[in-house]
PyMOL Python script that loads the backbone (N, CA, C, O; Angstrom):
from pymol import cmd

cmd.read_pdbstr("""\
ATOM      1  N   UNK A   1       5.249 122.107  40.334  1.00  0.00           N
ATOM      2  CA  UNK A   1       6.618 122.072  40.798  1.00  0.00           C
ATOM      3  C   UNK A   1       6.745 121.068  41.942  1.00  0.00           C
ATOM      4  O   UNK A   1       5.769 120.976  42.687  1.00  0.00           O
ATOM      5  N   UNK A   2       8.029 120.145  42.236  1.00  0.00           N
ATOM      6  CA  UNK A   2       8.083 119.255  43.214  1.00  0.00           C
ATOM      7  C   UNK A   2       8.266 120.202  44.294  1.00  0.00           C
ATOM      8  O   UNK A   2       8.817 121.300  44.224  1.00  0.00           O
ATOM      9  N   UNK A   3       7.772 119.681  45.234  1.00  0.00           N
ATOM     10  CA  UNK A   3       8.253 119.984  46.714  1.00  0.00           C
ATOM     11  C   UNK A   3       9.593 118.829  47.419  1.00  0.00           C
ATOM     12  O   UNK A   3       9.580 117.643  47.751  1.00  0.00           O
ATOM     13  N   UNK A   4      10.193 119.441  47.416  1.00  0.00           N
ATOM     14  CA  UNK A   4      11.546 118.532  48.754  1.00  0.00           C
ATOM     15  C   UNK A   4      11.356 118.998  49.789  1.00  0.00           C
ATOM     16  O   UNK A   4      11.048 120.115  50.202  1.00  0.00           O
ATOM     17  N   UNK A   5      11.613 117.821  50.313  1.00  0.00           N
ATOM     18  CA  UNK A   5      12.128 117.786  52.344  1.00  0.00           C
ATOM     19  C   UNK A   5      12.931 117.724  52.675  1.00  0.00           C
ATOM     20  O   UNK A   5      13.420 116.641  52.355  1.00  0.00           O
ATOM     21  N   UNK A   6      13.657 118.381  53.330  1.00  0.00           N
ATOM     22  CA  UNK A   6      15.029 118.312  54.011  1.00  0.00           C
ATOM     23  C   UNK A   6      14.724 118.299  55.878  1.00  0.00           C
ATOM     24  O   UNK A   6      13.818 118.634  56.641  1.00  0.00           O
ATOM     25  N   UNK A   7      16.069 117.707  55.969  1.00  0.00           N
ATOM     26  CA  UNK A   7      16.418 117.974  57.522  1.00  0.00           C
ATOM     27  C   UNK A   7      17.694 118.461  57.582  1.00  0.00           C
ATOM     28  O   UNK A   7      18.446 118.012  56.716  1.00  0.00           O
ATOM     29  N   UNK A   8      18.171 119.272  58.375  1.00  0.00           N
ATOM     30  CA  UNK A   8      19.293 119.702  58.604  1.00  0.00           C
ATOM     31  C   UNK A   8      20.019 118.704  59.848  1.00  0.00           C
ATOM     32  O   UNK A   8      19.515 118.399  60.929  1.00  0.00           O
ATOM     33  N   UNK A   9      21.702 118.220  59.167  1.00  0.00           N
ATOM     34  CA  UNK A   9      21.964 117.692  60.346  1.00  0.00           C
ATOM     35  C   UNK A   9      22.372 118.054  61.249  1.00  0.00           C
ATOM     36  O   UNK A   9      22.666 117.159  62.042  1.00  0.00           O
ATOM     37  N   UNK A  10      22.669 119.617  61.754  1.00  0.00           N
ATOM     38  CA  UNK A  10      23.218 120.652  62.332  1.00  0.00           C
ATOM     39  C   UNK A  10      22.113 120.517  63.364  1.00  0.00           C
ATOM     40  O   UNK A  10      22.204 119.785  64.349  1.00  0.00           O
ATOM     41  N   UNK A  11      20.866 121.417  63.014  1.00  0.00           N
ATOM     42  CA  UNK A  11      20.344 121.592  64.230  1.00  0.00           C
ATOM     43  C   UNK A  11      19.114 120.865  64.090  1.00  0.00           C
ATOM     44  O   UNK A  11      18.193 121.278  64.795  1.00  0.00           O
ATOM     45  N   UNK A  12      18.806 119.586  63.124  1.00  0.00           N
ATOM     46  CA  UNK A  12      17.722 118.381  63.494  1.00  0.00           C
ATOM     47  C   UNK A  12      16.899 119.609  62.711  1.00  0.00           C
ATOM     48  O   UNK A  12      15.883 119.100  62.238  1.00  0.00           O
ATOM     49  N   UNK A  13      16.951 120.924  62.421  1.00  0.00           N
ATOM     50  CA  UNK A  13      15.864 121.343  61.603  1.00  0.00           C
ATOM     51  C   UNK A  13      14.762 120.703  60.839  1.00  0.00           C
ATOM     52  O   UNK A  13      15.062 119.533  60.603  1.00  0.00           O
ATOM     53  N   UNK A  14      13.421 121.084  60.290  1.00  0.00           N
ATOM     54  CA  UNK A  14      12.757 120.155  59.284  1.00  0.00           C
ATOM     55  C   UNK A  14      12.385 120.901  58.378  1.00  0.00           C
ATOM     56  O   UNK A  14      12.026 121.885  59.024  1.00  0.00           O
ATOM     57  N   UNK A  15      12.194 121.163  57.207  1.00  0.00           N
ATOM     58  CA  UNK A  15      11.122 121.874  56.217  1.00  0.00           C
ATOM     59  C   UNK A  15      11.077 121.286  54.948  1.00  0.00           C
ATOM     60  O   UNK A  15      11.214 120.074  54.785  1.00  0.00           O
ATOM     61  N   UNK A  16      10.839 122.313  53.785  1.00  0.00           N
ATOM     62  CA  UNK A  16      10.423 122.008  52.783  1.00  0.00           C
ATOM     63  C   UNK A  16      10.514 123.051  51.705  1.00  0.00           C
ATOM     64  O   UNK A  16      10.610 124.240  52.009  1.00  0.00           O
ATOM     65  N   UNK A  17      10.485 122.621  50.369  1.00  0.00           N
ATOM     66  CA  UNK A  17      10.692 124.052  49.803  1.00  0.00           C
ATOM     67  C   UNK A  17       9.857 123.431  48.429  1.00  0.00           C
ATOM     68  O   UNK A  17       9.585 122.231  48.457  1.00  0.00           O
ATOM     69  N   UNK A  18       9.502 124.137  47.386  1.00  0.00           N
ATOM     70  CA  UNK A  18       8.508 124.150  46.016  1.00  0.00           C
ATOM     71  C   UNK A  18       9.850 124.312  45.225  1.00  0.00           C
ATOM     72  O   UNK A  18      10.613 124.981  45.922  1.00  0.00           O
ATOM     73  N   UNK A  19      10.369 123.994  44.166  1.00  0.00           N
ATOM     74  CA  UNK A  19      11.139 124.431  43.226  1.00  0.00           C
ATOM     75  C   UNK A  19      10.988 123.455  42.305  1.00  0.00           C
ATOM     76  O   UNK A  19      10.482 122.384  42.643  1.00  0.00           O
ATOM     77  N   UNK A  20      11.519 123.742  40.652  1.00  0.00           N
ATOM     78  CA  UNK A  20      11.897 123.489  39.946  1.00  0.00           C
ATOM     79  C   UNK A  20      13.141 122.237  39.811  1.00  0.00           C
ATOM     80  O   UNK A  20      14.169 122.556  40.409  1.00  0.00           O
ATOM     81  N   UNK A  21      13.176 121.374  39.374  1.00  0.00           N
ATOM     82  CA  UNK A  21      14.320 120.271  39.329  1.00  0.00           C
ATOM     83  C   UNK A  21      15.509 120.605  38.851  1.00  0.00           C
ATOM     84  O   UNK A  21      16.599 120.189  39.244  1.00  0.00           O
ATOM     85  N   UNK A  22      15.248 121.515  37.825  1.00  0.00           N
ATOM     86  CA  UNK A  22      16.879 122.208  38.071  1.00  0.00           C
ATOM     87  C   UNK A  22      16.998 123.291  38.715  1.00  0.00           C
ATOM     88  O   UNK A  22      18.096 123.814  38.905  1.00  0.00           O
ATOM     89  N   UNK A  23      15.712 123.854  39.206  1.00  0.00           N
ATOM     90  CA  UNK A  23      16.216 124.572  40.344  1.00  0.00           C
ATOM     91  C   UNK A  23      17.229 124.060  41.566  1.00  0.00           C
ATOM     92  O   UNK A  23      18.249 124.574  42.024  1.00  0.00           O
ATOM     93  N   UNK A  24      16.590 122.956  41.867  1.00  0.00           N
ATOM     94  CA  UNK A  24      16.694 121.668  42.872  1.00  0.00           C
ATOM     95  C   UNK A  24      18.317 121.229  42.533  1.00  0.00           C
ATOM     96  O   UNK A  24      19.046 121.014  43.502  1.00  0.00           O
ATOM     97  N   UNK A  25      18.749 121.128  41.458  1.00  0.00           N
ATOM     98  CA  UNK A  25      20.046 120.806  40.727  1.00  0.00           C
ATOM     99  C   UNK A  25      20.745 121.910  41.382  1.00  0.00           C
ATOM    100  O   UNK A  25      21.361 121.733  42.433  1.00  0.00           O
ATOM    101  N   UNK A  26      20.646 123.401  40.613  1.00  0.00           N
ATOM    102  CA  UNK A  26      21.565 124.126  40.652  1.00  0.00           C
ATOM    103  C   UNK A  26      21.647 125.116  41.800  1.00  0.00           C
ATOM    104  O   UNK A  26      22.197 126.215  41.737  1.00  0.00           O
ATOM    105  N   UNK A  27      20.985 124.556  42.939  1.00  0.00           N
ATOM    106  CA  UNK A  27      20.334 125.635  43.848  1.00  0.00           C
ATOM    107  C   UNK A  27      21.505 124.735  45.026  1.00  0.00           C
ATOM    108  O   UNK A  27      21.801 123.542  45.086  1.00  0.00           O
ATOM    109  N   UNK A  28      22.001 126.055  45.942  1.00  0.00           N
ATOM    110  CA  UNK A  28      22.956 125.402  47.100  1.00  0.00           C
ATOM    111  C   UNK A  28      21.733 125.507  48.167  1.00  0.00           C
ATOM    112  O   UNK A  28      20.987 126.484  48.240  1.00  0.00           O
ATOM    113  N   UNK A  29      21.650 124.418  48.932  1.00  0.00           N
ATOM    114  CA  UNK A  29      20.763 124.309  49.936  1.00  0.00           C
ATOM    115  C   UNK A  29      21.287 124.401  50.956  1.00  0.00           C
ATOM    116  O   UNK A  29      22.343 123.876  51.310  1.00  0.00           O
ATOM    117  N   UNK A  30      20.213 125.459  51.853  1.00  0.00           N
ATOM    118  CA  UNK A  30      20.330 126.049  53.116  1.00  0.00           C
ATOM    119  C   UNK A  30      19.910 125.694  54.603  1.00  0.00           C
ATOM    120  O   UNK A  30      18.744 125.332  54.444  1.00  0.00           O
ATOM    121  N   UNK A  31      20.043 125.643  55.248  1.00  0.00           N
ATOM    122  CA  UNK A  31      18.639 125.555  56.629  1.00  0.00           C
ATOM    123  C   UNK A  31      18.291 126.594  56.967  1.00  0.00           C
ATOM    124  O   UNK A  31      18.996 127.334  57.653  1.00  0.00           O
ATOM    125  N   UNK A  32      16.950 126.927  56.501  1.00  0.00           N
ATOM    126  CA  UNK A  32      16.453 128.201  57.346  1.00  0.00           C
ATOM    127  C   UNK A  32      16.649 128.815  58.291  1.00  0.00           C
ATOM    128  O   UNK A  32      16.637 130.036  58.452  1.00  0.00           O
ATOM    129  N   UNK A  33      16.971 127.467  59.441  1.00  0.00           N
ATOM    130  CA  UNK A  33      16.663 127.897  60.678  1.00  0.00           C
ATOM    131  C   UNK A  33      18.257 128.387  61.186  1.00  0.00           C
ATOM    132  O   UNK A  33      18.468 129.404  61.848  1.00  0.00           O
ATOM    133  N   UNK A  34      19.494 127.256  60.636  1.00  0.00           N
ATOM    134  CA  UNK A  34      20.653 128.300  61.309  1.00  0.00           C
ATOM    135  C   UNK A  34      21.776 128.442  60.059  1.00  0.00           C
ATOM    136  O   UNK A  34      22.993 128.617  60.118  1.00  0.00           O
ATOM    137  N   UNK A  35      21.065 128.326  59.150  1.00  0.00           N
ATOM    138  CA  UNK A  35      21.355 128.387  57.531  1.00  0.00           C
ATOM    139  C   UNK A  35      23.003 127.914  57.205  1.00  0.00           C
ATOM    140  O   UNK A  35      23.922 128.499  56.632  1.00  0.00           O
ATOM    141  N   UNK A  36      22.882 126.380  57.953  1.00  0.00           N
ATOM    142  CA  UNK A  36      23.758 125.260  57.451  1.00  0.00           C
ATOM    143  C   UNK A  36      23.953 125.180  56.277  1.00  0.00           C
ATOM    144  O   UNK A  36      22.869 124.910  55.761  1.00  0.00           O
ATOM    145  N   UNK A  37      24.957 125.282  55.302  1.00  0.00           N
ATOM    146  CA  UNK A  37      24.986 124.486  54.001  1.00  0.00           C
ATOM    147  C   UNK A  37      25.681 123.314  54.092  1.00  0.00           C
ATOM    148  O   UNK A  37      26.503 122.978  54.945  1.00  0.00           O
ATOM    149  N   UNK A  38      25.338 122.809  53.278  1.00  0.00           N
ATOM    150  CA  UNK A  38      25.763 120.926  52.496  1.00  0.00           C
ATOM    151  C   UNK A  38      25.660 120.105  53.758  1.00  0.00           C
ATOM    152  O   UNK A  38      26.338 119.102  53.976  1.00  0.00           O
ATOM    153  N   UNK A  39      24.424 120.803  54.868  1.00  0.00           N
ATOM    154  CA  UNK A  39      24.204 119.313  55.597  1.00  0.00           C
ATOM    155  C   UNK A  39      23.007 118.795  55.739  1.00  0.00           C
ATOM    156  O   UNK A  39      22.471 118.195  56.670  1.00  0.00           O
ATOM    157  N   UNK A  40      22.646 119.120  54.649  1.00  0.00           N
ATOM    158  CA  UNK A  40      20.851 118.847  54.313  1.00  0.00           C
ATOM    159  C   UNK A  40      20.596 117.704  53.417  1.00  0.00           C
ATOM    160  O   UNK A  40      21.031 117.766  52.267  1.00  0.00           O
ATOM    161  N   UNK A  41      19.861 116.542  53.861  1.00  0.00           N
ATOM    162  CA  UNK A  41      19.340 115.048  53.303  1.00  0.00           C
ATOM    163  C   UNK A  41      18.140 115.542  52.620  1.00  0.00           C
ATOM    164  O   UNK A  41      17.323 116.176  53.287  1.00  0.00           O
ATOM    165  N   UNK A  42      17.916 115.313  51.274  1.00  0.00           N
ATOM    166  CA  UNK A  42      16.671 115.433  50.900  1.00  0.00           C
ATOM    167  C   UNK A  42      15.892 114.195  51.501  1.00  0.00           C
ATOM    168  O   UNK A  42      16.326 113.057  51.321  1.00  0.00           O
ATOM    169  N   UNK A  43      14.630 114.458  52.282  1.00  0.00           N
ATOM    170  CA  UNK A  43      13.516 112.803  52.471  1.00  0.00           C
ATOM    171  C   UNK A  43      12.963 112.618  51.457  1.00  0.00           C
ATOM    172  O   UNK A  43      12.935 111.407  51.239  1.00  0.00           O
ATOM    173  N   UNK A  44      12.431 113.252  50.593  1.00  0.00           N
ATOM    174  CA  UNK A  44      11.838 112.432  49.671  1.00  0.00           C
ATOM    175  C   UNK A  44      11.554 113.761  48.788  1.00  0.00           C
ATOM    176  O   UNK A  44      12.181 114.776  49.090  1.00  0.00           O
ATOM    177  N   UNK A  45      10.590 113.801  47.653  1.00  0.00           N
ATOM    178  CA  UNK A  45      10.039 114.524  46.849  1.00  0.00           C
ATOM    179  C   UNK A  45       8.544 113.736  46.800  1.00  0.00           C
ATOM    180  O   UNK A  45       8.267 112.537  46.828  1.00  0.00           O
ATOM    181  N   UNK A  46       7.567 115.147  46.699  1.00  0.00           N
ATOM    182  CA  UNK A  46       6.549 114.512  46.510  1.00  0.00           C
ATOM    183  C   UNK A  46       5.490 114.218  45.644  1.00  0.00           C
ATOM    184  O   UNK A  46       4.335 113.840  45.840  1.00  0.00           O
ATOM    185  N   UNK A  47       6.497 114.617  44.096  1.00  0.00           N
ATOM    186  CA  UNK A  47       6.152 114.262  42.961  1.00  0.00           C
ATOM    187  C   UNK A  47       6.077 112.873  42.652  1.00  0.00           C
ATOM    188  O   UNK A  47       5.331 112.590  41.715  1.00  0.00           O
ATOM    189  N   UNK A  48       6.731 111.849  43.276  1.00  0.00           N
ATOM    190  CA  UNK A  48       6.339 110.533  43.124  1.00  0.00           C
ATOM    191  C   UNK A  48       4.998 110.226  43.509  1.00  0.00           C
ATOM    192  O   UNK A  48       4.059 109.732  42.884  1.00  0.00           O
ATOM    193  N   UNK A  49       5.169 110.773  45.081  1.00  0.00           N
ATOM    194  CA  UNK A  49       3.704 110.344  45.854  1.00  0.00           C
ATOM    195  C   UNK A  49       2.551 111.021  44.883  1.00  0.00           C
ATOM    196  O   UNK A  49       1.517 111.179  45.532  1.00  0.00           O
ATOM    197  N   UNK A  50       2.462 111.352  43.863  1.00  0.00           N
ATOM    198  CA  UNK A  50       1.519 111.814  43.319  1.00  0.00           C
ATOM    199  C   UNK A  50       1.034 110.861  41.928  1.00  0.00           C
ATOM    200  O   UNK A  50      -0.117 110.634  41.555  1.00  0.00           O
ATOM    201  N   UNK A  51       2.386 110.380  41.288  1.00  0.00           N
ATOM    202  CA  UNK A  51       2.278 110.026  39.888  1.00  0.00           C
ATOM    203  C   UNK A  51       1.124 109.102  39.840  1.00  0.00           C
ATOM    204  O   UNK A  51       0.548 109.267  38.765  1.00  0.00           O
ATOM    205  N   UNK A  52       0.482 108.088  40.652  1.00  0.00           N
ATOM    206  CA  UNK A  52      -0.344 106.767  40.911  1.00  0.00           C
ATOM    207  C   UNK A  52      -1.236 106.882  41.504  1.00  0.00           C
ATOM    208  O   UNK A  52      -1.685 105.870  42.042  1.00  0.00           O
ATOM    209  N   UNK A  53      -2.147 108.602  41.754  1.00  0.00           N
ATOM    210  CA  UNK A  53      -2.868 108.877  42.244  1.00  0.00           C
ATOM    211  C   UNK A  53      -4.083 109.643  41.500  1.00  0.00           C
ATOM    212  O   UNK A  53      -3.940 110.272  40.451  1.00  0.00           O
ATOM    213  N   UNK A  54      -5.404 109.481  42.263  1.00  0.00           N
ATOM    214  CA  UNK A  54      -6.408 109.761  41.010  1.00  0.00           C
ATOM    215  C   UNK A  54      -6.564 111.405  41.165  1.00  0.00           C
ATOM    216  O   UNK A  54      -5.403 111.804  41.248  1.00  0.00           O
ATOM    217  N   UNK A  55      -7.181 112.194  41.219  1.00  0.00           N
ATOM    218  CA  UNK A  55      -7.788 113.370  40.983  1.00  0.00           C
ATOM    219  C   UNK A  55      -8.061 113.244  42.509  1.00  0.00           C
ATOM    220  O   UNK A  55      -7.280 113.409  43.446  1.00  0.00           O
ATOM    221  N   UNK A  56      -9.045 112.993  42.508  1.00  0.00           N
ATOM    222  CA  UNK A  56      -9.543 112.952  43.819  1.00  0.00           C
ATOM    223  C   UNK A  56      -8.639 112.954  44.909  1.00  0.00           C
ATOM    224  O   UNK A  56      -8.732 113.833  45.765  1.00  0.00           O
ATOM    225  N   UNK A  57      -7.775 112.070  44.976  1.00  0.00           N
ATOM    226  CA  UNK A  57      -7.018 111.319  46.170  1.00  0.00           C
ATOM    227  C   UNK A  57      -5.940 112.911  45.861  1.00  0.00           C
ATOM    228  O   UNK A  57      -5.554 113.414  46.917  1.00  0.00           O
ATOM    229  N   UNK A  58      -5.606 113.453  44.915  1.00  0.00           N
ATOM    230  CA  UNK A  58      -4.637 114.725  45.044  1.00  0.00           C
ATOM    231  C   UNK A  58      -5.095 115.684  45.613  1.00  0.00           C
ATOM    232  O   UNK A  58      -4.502 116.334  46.474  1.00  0.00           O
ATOM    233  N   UNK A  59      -6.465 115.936  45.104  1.00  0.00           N
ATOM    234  CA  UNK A  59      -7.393 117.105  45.814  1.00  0.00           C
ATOM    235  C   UNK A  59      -7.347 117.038  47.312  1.00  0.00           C
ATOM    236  O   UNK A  59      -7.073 117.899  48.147  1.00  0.00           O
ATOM    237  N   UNK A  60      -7.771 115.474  47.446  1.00  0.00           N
ATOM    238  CA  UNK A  60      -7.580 115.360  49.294  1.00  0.00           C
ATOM    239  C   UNK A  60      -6.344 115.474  50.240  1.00  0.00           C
ATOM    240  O   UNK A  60      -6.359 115.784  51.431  1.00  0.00           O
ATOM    241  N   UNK A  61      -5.439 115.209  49.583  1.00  0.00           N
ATOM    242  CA  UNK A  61      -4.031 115.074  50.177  1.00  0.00           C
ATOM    243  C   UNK A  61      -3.984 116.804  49.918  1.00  0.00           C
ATOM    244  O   UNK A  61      -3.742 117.323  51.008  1.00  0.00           O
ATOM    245  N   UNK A  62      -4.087 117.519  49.180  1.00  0.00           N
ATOM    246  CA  UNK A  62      -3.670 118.952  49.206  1.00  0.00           C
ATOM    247  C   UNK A  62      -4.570 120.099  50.275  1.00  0.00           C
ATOM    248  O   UNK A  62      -4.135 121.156  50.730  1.00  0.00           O
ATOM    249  N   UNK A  63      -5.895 119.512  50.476  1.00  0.00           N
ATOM    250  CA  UNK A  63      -6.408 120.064  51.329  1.00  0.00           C
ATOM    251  C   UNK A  63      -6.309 119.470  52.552  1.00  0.00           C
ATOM    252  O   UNK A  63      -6.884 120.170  53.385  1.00  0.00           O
ATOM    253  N   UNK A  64      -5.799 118.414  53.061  1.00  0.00           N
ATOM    254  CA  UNK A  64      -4.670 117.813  53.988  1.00  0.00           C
ATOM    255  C   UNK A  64      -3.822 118.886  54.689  1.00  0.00           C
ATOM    256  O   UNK A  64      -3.949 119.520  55.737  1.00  0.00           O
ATOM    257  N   UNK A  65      -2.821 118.840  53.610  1.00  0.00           N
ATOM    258  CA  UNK A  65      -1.614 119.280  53.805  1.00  0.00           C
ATOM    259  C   UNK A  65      -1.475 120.729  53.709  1.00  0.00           C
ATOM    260  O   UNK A  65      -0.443 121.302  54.059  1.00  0.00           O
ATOM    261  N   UNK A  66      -2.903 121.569  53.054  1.00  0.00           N
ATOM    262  CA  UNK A  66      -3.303 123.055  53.625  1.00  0.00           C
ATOM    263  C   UNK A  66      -3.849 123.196  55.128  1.00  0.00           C
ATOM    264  O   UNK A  66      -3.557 124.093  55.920  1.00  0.00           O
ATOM    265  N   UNK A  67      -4.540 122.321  55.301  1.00  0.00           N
ATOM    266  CA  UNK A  67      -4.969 122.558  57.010  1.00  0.00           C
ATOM    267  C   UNK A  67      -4.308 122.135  57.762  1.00  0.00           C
ATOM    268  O   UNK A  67      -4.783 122.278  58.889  1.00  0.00           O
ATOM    269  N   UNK A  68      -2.886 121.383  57.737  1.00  0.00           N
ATOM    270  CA  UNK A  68      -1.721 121.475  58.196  1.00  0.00           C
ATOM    271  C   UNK A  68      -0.604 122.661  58.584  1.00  0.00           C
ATOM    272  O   UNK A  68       0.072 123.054  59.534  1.00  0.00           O
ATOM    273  N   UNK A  69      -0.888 122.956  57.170  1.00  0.00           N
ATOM    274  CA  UNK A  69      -0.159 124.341  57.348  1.00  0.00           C
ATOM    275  C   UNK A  69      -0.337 125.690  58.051  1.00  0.00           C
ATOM    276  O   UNK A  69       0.386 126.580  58.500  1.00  0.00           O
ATOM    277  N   UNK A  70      -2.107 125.321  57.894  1.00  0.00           N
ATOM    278  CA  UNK A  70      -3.028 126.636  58.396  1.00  0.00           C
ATOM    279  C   UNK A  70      -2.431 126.437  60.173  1.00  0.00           C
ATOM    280  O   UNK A  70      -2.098 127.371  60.903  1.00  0.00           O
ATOM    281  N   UNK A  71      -2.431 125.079  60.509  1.00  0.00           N
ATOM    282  CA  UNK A  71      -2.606 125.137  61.833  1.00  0.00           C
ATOM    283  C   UNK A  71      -1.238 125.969  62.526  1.00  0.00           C
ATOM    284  O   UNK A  71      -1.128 126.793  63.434  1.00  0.00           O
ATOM    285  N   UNK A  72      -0.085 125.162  61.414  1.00  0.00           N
ATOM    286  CA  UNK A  72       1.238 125.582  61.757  1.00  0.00           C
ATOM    287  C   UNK A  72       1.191 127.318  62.205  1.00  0.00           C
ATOM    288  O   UNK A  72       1.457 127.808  63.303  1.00  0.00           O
ATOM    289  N   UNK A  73       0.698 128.107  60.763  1.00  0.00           N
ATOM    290  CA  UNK A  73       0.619 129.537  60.965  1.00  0.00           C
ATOM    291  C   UNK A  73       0.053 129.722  61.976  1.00  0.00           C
ATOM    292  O   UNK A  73       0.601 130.436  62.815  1.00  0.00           O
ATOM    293  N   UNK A  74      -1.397 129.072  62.281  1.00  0.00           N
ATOM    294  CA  UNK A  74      -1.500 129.726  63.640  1.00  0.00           C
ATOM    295  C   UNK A  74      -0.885 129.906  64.522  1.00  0.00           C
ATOM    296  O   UNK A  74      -0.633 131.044  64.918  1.00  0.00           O
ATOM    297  N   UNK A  75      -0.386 128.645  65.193  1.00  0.00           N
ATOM    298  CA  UNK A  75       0.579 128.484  65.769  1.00  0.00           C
ATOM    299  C   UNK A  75       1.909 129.157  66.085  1.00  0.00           C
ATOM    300  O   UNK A  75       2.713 129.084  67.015  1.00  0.00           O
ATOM    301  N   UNK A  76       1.849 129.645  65.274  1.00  0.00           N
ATOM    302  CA  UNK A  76       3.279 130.633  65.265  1.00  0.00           C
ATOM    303  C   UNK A  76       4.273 130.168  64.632  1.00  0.00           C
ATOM    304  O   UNK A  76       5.359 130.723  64.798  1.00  0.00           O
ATOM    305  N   UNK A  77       4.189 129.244  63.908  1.00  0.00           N
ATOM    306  CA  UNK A  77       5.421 128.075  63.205  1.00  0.00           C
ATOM    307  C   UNK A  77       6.449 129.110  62.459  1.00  0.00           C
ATOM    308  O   UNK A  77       6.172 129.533  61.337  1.00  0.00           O
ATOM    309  N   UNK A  78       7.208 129.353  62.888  1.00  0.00           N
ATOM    310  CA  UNK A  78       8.379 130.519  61.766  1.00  0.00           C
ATOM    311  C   UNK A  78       8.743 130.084  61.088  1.00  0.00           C
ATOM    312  O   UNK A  78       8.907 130.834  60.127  1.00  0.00           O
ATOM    313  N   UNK A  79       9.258 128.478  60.819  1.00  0.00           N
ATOM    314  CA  UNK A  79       9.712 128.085  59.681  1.00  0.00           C
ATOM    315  C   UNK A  79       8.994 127.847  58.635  1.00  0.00           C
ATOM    316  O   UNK A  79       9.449 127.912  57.493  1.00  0.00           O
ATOM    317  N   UNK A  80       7.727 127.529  58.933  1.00  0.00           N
ATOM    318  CA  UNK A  80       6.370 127.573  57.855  1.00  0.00           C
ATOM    319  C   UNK A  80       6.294 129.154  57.497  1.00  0.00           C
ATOM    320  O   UNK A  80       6.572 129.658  56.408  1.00  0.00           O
ATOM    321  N   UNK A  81       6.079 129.476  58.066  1.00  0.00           N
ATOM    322  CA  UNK A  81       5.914 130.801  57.780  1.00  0.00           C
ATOM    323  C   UNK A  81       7.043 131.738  56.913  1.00  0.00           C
ATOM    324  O   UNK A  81       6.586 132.563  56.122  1.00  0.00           O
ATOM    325  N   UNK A  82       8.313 131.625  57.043  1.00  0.00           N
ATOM    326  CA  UNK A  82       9.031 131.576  56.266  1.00  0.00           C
ATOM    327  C   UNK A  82       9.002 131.003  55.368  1.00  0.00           C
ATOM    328  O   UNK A  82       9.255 131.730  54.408  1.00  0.00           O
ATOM    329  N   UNK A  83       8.761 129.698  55.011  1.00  0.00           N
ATOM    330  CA  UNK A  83       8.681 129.156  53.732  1.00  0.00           C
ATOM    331  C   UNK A  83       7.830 129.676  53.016  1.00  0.00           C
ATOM    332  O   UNK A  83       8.337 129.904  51.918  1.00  0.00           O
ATOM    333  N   UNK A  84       6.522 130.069  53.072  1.00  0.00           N
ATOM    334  CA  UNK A  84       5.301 130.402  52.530  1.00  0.00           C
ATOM    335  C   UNK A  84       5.878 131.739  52.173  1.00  0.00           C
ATOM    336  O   UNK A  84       6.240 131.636  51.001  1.00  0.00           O
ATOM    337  N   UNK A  85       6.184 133.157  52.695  1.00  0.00           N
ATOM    338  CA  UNK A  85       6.342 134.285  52.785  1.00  0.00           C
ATOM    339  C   UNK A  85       7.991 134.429  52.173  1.00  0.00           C
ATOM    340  O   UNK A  85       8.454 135.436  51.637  1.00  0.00           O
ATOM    341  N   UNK A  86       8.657 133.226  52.400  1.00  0.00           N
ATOM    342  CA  UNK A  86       9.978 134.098  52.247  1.00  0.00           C
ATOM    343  C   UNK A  86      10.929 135.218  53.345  1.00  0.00           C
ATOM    344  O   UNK A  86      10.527 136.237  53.907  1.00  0.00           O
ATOM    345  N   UNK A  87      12.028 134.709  53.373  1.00  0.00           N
ATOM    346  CA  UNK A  87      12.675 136.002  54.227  1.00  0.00           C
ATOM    347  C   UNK A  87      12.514 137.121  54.492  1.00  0.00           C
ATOM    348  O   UNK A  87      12.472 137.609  53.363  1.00  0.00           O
ATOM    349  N   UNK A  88      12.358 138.122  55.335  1.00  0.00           N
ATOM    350  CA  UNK A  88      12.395 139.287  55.300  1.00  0.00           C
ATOM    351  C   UNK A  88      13.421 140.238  56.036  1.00  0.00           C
ATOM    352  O   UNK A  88      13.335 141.458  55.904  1.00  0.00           O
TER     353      UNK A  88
END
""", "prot")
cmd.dss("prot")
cmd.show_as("cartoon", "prot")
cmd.util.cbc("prot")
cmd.orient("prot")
């Protein structure tokens, strides 16, 4: 599934979300953080950054971008943490 990036232009928010492309289509996008609608820029998707890449170079970028995340959780990151877990 692609991942998108958004920023919110409300409160400069940042995240990210896993979905489906027509999820991505038919889905109204939110900001987590003060749950803005329709003022969210997608940055990119990172199904491109993948298409021209070997095995290897995906494996590395994903265990990258897990010890990224790990650090975030430590950290206390709520919006990571929300993303991963979901609302409660």
């Amino acid at each position: 599934m692609p991942k998108y990036y958004f920023t919110c232009k409300d409160c400069s928010s940042e995240f990210s979300s896993s979905m489906s492309i027509s999820e991505y289509i038919n889905s109204e996008k939110k900001c987590i953080n003060c749950n803005s609608s329709s003022v969210l820029v997608m940055l990119k998707s990172s199904v491109a950054n993948f298409v021209k890449r070997t095995k290897v170079e995906i494996v590395q970028n994903a265990k990258e971008e897990a010890k990224v995340v790990v650090e975030k959780i430590k950290n206390g990151d709520l919006n990571t943490i929300r993303d991963i877990y979901g609302e409660e």
